[in-house]
C-alpha positions as CSV (number, residue, x, y, z in Angstrom):
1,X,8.6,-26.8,11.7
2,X,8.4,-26.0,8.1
3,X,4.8,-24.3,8.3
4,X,6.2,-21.7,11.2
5,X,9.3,-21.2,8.9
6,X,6.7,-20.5,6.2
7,X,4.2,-18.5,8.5
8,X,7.5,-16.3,9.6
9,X,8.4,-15.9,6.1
10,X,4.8,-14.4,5.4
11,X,4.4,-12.4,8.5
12,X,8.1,-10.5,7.1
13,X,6.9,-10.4,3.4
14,X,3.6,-9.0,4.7
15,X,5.5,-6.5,6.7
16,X,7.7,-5.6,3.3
17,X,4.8,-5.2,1.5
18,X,2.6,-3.2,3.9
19,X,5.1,-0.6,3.7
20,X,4.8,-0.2,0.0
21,X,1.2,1.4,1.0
22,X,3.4,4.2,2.3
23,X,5.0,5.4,-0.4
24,X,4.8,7.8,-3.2
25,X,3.8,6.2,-6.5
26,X,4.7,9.3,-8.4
27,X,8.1,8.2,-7.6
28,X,11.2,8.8,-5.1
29,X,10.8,7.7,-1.7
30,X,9.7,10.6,0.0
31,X,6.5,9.9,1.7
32,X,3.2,12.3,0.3
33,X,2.4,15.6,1.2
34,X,-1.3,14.7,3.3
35,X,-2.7,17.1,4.6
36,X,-2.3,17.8,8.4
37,X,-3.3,20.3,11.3
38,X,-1.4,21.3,14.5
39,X,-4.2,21.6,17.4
40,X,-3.2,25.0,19.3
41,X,-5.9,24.8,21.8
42,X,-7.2,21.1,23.8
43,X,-9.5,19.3,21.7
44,X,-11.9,16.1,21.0
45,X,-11.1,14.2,18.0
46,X,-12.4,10.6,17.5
47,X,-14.3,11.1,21.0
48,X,-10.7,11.3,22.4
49,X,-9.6,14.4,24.1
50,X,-6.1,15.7,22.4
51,X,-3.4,18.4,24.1
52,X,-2.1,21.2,22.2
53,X,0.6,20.2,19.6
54,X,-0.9,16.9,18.7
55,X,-0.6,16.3,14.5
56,X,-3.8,15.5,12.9
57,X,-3.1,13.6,9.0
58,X,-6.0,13.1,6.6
59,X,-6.4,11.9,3.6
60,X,-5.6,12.8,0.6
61,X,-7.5,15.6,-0.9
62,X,-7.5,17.8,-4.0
63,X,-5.8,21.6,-3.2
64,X,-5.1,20.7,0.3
65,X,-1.2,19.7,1.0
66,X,0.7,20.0,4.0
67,X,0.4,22.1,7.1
68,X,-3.3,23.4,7.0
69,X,-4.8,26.6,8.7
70,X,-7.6,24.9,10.2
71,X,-8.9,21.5,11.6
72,X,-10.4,19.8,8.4
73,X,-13.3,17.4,8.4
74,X,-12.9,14.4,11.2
75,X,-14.4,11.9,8.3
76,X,-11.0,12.3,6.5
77,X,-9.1,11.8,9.5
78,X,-5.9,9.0,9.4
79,X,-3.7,9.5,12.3
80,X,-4.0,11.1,15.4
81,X,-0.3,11.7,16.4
82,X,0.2,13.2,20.0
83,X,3.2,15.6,20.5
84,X,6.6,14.5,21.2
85,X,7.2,12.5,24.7
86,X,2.9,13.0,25.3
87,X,0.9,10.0,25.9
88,X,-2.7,9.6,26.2
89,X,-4.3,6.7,28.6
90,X,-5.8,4.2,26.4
91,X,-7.5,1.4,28.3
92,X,-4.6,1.8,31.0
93,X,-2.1,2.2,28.4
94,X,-0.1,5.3,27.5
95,X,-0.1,5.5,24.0
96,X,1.5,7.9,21.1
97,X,-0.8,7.9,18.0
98,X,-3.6,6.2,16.5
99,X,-4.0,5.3,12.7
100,X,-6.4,4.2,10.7
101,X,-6.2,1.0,8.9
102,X,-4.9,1.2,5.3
103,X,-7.3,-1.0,4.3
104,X,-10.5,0.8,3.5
105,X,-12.7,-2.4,4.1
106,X,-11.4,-2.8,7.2
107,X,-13.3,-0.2,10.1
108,X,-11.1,-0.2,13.1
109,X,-7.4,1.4,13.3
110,X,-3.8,0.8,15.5
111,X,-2.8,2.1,18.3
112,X,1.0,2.7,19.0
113,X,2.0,2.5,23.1
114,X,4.5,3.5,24.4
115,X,5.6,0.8,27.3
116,X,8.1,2.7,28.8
117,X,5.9,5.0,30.4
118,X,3.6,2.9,31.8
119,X,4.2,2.4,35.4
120,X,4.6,-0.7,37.4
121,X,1.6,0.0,39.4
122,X,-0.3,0.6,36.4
123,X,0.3,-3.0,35.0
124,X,-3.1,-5.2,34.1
125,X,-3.6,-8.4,32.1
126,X,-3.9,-6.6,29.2
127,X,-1.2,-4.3,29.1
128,X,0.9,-7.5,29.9
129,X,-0.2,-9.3,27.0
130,X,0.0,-6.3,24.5
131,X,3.3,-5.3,25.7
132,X,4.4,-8.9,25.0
133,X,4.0,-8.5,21.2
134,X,4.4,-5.2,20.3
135,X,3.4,-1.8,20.8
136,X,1.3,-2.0,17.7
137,X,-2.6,-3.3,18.7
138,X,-4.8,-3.6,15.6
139,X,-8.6,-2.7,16.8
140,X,-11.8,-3.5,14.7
141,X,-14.9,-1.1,15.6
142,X,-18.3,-1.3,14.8
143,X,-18.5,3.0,14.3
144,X,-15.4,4.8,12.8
145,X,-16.2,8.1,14.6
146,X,-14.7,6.6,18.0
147,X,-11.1,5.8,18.4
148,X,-11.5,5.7,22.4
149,X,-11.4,3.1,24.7
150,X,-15.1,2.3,24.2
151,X,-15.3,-1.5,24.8
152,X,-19.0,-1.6,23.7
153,X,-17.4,-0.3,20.5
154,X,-14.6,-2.5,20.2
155,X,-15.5,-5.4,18.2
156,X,-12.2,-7.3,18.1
157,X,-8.4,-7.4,18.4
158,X,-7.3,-8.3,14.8
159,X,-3.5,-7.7,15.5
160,X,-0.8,-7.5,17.9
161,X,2.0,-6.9,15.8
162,X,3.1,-9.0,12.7
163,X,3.4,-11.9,15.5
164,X,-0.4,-12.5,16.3
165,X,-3.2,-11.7,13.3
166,X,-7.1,-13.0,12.6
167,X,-5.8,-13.3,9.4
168,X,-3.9,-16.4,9.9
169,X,-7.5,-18.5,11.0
170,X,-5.8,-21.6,10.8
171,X,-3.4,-20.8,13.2
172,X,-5.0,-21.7,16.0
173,X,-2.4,-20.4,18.6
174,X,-2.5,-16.6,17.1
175,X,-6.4,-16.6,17.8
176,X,-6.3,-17.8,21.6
177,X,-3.5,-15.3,21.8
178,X,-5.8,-12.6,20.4
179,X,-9.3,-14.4,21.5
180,X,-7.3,-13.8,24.8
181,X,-6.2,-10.1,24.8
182,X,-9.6,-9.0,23.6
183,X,-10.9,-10.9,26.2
184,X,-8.5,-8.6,28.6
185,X,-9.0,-5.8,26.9
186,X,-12.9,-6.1,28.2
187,X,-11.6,-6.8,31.6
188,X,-9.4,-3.7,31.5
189,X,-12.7,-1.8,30.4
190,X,-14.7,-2.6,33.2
191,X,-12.4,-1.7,35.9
């Protein structure tokens, strides 16, 4: 009992500090300026085809702040964020936005679902498992240029929320859980 009280403990003080990622060192608690573009016509970004309106963040780059004229390079690309009540079918899943993880070590990104759209009809063993966590799925990839649902791409599941994470190896619950949804999300692809 006192190692899940520690594990939760943690999961919440990794959650605090994750968030510290997303703030502005110069100060304040605004959030930066990135860089971003506003598609105005259809487009494929990540090997994922994006409506009009969807917000496209990059990194942070020298002279470029804010709302930019024109698509910038896909390399620099940290969030895909769809428009406002849009989702995009991910592996039977309608989803919102995909980011990039923080960590630049890490090649693979999270993709934010949005469960109240997804239909009863639509249900799989995936979706049922993901939906159970979160709406946050951590992915590992083997090539950064494809945030689709390309299982031969996907390498892993490394999170479902704060509640399931490789990081905890130990744990050997969390990695069933997640050796499980990756296992689904397979099963999902090749239907």
């Amino acid at each position: 009992m006192k190692i899940f009280k520690l594990s939760s403990f943690l999961l919440g003080l990794g959650t605090l500090t994750g968030c510290v990622g997303n703030m502005n060192p110069t100060g304040g608690n605004s959030a930066p300026n990135y860089p971003y573009f506003i598609t105005t016509t259809p487009l494929v970004v990540k090997k994922i085809a994006v409506p009009v309106g969807t917000k496209l963040v990059y990194e942070k780059q020298l002279f470029k702040k804010g709302k930019q004229d024109k698509i910038m390079n896909e390399r620099k690309l940290t969030t895909i964020d769809l428009p406002q009540g849009e989702t995009l079918d991910w592996g039977g899943v309608p989803i919102t936005s995909i980011t990039k993880f923080f960590n630049s070590e890490m090649r693979g990104f999270t993709v934010s679902a949005d469960f109240e759209k997804l239909s009863g009809d639509k249900k799989t063993k995936f979706s049922e498992l993901w939906q159970s966590c979160s709406e946050n799925l951590g992915i590992a990839v083997k090539h950064t240029d494809d945030w689709s649902f390309n299982t031969k791409n996907i390498s892993d599941v490394q999170s479902c929320s704060v509640l399931y994470q490789r990081y905890f190896k130990d744990n050997a619950s969390q990695q069933a859980f997640l050796d499980n949804l990756y296992k689904e999300l397979n099963n999902a692809g090749s239907r």
